[in-house]
C-alpha positions as CSV (number, residue, x, y, z in Angstrom):
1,X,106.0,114.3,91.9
2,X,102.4,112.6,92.6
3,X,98.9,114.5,92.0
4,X,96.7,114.4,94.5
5,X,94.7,111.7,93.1
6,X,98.0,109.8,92.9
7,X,98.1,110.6,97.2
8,X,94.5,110.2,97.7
9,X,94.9,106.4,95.8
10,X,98.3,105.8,98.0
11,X,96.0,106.7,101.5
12,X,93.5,104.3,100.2
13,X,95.5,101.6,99.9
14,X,97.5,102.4,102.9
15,X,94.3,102.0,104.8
16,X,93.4,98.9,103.2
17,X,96.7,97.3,104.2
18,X,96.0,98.3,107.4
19,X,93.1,96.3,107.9
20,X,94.9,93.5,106.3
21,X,97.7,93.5,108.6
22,X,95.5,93.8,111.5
23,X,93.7,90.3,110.2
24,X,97.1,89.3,110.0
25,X,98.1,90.3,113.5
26,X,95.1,88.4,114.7
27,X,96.1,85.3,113.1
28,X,99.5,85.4,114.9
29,X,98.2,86.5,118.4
30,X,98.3,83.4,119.5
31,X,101.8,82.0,118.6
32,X,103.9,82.0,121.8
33,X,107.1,84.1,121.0
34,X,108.9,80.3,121.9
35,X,107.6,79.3,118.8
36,X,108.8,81.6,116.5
37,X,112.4,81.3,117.2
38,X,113.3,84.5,117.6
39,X,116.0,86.1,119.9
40,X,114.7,88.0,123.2
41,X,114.8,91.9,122.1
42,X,117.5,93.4,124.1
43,X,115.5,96.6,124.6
44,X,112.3,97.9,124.1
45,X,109.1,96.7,122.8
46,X,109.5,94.2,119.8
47,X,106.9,92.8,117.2
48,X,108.4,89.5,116.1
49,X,105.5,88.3,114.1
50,X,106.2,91.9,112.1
51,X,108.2,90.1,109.6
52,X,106.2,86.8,109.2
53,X,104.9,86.9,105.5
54,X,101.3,84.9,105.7
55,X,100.1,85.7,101.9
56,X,99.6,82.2,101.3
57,X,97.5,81.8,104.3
58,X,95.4,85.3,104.2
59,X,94.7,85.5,100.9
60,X,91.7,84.4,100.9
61,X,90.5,86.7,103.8
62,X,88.4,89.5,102.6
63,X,90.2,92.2,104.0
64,X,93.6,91.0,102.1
65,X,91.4,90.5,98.8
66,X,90.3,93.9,99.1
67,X,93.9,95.2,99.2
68,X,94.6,93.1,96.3
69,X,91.9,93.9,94.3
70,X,92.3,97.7,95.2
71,X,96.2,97.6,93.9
72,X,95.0,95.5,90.8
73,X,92.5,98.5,89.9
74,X,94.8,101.2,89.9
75,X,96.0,102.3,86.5
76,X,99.5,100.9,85.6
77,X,101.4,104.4,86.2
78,X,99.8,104.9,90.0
79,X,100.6,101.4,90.5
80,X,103.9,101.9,89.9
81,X,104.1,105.2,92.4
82,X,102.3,103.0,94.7
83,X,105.3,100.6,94.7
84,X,107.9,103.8,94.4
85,X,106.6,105.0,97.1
86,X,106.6,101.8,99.5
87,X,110.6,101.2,98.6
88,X,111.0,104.8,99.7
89,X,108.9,104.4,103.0
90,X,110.6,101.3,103.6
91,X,114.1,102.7,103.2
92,X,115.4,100.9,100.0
93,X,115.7,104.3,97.9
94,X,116.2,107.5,98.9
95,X,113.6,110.4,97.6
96,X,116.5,111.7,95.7
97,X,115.9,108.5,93.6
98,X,112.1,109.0,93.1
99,X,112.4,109.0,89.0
100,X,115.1,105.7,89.2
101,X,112.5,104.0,91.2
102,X,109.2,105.0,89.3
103,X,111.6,104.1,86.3
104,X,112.4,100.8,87.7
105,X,108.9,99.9,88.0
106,X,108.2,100.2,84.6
107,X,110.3,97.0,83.8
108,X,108.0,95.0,86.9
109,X,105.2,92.9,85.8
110,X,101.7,94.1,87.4
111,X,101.3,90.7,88.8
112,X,105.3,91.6,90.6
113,X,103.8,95.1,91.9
114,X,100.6,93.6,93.0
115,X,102.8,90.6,95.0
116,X,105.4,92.5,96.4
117,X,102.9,95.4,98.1
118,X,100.2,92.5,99.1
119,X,102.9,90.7,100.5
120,X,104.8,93.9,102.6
121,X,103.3,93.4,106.2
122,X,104.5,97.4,107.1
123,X,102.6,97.8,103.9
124,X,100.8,101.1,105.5
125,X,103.6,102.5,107.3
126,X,106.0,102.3,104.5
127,X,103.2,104.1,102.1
128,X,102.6,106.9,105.1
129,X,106.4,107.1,105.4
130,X,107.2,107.2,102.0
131,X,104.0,110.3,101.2
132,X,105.7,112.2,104.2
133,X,109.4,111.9,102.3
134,X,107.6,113.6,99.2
135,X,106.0,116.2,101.2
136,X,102.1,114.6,100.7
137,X,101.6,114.9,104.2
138,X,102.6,117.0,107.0
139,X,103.6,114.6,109.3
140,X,104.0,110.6,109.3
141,X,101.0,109.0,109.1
142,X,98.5,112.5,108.6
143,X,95.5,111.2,106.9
């Protein structure tokens, strides 16, 4: 299903969008959880911020334009596992529909890919998740 450059190229620009998210997370630090309108979390440990898109805002940090420009650099077709990938990771497909989603990326713009991965804050963890679905990886998040 991917080569290993294909993997190698998915790693990269899962670490790059974890730098970005960190900028991101540093941005937000500061918001009081009041402010964000958000219910209390019944249980556990919650991130509200996690779902806070801040493109507009970030893009112009280096470590966002360096995601960007990484995603913009990869040939069309790994572009298009890229974003595959990321849909499985985040749960919208199952692996069972690897070629339906590779498929449906063809029909995507590149400037579409390039938004919708720049703009995924679980950016990394979806790519990690979704390499470990296709058996790139031995366990979630293996580097």
């Amino acid at each position: 299903m991917l080569y290993e450059l294909e993997v190698l190229e998915t790693r990269r620009i899962a670490d790059l969008a974890l730098d970005a998210r960190k900028v991101r997370d540093q941005l937000l630090e500061k918001v009081p959880e009041a402010d964000l309108g958000e219910p209390v979390p019944a249980r556990g440990e919650h991130n509200l911020t996690g779902s806070i898109g801040l493109i507009e805002v970030l893009g112009s940090q280096p470590a966002v334009l360096a995601l960007q420009q990484a995603i913009m650099a990869l040939p069309r077709d790994i572009r298009e596992k890229v974003w595959a990938l990321a849909c499985a990771g985040r749960g919208d497909v199952g692996i069972d529909d690897w070629e339906e989603t590779v498929a449906s990326a063809v029909l995507r713009t590149d400037d579409d890919i390039t938004a919708d991965l720049v703009g995924e804050p679980d950016l990394h963890e979806h790519l990690r998740k979704g390499l470990y679905m296709l058996g790139a990886t031995s366990v979630p998040g293996d580097g």
